[in-house]
Residue frames as qw, qx, qy, qz and C-alpha x, y, z in Angstrom:
[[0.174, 0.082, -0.672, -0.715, 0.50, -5.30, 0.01],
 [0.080, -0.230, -0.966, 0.080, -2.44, -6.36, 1.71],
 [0.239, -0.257, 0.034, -0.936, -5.54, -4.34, 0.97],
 [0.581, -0.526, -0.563, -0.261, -8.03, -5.91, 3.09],
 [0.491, -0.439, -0.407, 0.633, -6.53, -4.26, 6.40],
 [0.114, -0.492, -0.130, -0.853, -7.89, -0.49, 4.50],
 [0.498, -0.628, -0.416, -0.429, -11.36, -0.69, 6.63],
 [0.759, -0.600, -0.243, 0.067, -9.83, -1.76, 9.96],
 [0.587, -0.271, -0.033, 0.762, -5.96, -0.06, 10.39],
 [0.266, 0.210, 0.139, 0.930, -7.02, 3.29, 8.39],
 [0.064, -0.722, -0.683, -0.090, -10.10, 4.57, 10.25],
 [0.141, -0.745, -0.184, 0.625, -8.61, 7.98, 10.62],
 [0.118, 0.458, -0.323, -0.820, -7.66, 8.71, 7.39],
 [0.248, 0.213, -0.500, -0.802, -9.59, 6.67, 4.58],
 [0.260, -0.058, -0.959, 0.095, -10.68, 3.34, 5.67],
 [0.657, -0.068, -0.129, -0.740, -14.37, 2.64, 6.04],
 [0.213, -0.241, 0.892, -0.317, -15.91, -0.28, 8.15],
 [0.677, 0.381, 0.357, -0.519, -18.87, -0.88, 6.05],
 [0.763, 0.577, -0.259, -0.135, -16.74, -1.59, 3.17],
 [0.424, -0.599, 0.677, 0.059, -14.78, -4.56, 4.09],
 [0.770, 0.585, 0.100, -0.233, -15.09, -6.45, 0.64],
 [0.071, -0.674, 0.571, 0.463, -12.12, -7.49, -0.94],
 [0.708, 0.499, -0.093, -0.491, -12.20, -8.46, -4.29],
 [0.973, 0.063, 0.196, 0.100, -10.66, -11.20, -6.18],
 [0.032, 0.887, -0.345, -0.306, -7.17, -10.36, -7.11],
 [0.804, 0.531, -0.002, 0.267, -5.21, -11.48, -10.42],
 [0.499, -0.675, 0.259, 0.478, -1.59, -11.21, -9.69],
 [0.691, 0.594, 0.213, 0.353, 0.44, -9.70, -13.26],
 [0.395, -0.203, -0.024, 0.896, 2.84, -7.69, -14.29],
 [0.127, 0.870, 0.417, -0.231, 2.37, -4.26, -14.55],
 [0.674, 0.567, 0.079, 0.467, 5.19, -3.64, -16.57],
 [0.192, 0.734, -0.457, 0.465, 8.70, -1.84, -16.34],
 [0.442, 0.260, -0.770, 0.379, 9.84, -4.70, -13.82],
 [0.587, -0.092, 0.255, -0.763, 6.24, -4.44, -11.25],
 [0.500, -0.160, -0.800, -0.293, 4.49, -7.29, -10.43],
 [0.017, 0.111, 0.776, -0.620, 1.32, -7.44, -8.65],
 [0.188, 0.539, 0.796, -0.204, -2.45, -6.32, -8.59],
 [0.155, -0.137, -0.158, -0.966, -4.64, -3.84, -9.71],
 [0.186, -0.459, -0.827, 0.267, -8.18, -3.08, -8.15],
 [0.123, -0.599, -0.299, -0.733, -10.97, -0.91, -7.43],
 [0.386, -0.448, -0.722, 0.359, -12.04, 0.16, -4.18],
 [0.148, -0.822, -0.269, -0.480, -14.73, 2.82, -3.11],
 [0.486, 0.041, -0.381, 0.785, -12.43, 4.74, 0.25],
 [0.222, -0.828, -0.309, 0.413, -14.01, 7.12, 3.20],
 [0.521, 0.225, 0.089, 0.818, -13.67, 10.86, 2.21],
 [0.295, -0.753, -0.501, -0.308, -15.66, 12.39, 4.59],
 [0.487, -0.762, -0.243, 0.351, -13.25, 14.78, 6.28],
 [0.090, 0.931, -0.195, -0.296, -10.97, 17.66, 5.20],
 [0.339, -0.566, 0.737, 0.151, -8.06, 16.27, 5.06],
 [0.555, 0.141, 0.819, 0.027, -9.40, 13.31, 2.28],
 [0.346, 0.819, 0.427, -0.166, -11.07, 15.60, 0.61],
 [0.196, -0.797, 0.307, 0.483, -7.90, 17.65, -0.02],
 [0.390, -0.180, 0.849, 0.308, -5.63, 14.59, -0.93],
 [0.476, 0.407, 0.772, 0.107, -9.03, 13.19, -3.43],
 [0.048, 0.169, -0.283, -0.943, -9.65, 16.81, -4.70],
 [0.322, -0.424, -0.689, -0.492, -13.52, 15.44, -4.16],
 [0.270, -0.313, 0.240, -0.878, -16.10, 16.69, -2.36],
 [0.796, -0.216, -0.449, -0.344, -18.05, 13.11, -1.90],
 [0.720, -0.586, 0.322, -0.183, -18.45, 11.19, 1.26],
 [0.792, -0.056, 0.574, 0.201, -17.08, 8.04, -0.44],
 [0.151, 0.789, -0.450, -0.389, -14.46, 8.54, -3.18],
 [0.918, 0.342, 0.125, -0.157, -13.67, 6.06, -6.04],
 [0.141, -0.735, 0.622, 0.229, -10.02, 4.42, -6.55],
 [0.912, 0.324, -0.185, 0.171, -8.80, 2.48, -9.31],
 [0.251, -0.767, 0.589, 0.042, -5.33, 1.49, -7.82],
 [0.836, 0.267, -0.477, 0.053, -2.33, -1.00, -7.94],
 [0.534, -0.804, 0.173, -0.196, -0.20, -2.38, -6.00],
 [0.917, 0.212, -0.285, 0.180, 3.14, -4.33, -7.08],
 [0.417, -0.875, 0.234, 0.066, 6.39, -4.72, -6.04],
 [0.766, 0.511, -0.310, 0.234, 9.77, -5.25, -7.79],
 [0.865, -0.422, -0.192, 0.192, 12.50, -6.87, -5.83],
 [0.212, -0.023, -0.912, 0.350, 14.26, -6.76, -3.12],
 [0.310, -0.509, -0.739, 0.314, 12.06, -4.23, -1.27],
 [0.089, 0.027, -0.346, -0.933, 10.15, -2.10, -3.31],
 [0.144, 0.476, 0.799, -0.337, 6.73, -0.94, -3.33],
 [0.109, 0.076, -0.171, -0.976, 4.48, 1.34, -5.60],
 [0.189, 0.675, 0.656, -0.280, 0.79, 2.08, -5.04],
 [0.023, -0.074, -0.285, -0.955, -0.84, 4.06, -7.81],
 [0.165, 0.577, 0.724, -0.342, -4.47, 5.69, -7.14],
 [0.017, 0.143, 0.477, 0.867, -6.32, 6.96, -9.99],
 [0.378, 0.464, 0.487, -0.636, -9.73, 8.89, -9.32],
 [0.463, 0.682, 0.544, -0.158, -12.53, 9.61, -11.26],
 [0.000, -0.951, -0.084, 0.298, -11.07, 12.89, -12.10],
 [0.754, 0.396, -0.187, 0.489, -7.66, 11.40, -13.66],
 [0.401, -0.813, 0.402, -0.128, -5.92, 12.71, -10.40],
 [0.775, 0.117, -0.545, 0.296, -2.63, 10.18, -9.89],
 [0.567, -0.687, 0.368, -0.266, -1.49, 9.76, -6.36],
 [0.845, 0.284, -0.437, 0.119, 1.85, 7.39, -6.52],
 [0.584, -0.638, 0.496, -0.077, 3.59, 5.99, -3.62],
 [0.717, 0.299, -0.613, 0.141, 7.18, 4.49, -3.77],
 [0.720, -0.615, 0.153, -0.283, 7.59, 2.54, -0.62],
 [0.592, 0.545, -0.553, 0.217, 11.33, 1.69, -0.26],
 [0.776, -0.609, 0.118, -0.112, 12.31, -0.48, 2.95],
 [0.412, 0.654, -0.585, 0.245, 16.03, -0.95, 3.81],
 [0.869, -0.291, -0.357, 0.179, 16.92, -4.14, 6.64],
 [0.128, -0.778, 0.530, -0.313, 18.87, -2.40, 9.77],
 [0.175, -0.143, 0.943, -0.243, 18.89, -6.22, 11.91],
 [0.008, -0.193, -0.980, -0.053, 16.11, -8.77, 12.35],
 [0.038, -0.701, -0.712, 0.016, 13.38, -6.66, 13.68],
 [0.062, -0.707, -0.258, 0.656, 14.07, -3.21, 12.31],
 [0.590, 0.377, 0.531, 0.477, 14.17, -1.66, 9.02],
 [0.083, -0.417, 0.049, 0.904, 14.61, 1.92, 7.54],
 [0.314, 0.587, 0.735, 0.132, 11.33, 3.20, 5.49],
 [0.048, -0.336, -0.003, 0.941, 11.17, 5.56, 3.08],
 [0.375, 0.557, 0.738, 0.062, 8.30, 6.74, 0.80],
 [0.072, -0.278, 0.040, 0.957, 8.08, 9.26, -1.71],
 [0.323, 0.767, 0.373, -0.409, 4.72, 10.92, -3.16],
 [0.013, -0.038, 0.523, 0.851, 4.45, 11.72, -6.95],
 [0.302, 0.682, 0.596, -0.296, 0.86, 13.65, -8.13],
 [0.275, 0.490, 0.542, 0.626, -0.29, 14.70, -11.60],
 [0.127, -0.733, -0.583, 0.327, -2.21, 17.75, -9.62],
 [0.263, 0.782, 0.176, 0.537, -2.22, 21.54, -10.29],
 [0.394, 0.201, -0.284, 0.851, -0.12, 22.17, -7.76],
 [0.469, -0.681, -0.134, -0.546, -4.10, 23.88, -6.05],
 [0.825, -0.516, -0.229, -0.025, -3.33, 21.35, -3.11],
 [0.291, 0.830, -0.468, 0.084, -0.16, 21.82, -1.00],
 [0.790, 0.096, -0.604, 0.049, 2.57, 19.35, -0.91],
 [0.131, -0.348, 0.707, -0.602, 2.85, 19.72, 2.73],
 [0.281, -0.485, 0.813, -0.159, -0.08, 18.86, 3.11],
 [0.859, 0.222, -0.388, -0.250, -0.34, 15.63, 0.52],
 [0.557, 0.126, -0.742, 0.350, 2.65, 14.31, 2.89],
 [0.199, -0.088, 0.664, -0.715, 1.16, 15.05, 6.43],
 [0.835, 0.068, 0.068, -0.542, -2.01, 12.80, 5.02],
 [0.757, 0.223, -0.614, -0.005, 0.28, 10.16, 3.33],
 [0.189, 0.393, -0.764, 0.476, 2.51, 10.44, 6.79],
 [0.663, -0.130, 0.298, -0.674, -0.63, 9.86, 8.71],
 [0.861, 0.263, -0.263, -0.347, -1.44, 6.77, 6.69],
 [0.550, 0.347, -0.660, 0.376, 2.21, 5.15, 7.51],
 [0.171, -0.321, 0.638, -0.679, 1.53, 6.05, 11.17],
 [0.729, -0.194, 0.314, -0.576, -1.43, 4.13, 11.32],
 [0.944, 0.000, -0.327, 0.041, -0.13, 0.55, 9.47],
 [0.316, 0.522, -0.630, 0.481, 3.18, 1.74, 11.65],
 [0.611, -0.252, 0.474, -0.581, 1.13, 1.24, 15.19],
 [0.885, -0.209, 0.212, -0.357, -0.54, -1.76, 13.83],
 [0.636, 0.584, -0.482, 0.150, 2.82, -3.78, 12.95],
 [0.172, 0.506, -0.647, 0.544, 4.65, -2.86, 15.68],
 [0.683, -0.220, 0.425, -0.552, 1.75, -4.89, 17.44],
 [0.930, 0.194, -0.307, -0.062, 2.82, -8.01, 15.18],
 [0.560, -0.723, 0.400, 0.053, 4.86, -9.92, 17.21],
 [0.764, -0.133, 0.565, 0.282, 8.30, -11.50, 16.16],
 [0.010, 0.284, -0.647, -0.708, 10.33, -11.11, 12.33],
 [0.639, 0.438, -0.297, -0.558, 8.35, -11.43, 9.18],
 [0.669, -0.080, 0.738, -0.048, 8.07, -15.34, 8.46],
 [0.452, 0.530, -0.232, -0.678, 8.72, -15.75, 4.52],
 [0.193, -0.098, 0.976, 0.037, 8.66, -19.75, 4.41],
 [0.405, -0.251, -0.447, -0.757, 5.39, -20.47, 2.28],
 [0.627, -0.565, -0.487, -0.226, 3.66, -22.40, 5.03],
 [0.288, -0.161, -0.530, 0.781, 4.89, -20.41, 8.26],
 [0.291, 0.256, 0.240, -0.890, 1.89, -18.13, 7.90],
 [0.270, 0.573, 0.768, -0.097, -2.17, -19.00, 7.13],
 [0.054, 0.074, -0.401, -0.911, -2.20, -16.55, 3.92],
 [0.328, 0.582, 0.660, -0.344, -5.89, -16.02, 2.87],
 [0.590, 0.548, 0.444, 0.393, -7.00, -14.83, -1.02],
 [0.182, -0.983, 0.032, -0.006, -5.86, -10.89, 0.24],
 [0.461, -0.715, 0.441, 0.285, -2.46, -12.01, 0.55],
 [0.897, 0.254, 0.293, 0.211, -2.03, -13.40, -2.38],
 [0.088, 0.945, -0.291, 0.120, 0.66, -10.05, -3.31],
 [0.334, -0.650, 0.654, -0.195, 2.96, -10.97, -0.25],
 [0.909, -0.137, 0.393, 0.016, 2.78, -14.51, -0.91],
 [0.764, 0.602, 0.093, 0.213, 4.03, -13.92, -3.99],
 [0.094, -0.868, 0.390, -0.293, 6.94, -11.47, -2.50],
 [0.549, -0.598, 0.581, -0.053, 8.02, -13.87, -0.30],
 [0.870, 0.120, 0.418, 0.232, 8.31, -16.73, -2.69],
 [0.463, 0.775, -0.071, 0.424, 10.58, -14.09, -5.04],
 [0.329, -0.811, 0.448, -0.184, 12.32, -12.61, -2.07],
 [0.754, -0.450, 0.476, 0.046, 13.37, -16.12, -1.04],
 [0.799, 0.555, 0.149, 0.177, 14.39, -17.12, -4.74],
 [0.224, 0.883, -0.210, 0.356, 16.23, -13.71, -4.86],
 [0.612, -0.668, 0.328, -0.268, 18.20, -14.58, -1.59],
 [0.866, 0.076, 0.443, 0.221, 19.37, -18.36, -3.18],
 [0.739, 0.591, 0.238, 0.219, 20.67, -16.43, -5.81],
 [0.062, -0.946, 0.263, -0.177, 22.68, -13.62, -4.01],
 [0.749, -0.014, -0.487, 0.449, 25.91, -14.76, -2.79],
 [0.460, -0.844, -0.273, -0.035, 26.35, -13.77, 0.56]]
């Protein structure tokens, strides 16, 4: 849920090292049981393959997005161009043991159907492949104690996640 790792983990597909800004972010719901951010952010689109997905022809493409998540381990990113395109990722993560997890994501788009869904998923799949590399370089399980990790104003999402997750957890019987 952290969008300040766009510029530096997506430089093949959108991510842009001049634009390493990250705004201030207002955690809320976003209604129907979502809770998390919304934001703007201007996104590289300066190769085919971006250009498809954005259905723009500009170098640098405008996104109004969100980003919440509704427990346990649930994710949805909506990206809204200029154009009133929608691009929705659900980003569904299932626990196998400590350090593995089954991930699934599915793709919903308002489009005309011009672009094909092959390949809207062989750009999204791209996207997963590159936060997948830089993870699997994080060493050790996810810490979700509030002070086990040095959180900065970008994380404020996942902090929130983890302080719900762990609630949610006290409340499950096991």
């Amino acid at each position: 849920m952290d969008i300040s790792h766009f510029p530096w983990v997506h430089t093949g597909t959108f991510g842009d090292r001049q634009r390493t800004e990250v705004q201030k972010l207002e955690l809320q719901d976003l209604g129907a049981g979502w809770f998390g951010y919304q934001f703007e952010v201007d996104a590289r689109n300066a190769d085919d393959d971006a250009r498809l997905i954005s259905g723009s022809e500009e170098q640098v493409v405008h996104r109004h997005m969100s980003t919440g998540f509704t427990l346990p381990l649930t994710v949805r990113s909506t990206i809204r161009y200029e154009d009133g395109l929608e691009h929705i990722l659900l980003l569904c993560s299932t626990p196998i043991d400590d350090d593995h997890a089954y991930f699934t994501f599915v793709v919903w788009r308002n489009d005309d159907f011009t672009v094909d869904g092959n390949e809207v998923i062989a750009f999204d799949r791209a996207i997963g492949e590159e936060d997948r590399k830089m993870l699997e370089r994080v060493p050790g399980s996810l810490p979700l104690g509030q002070t086990d990790l040095a959180s900065v104003q970008a994380d404020r999402g996942s902090v929130e996640w983890r302080r719900q997750f762990i609630e949610f957890l006290e409340r499950t019987p096991s």
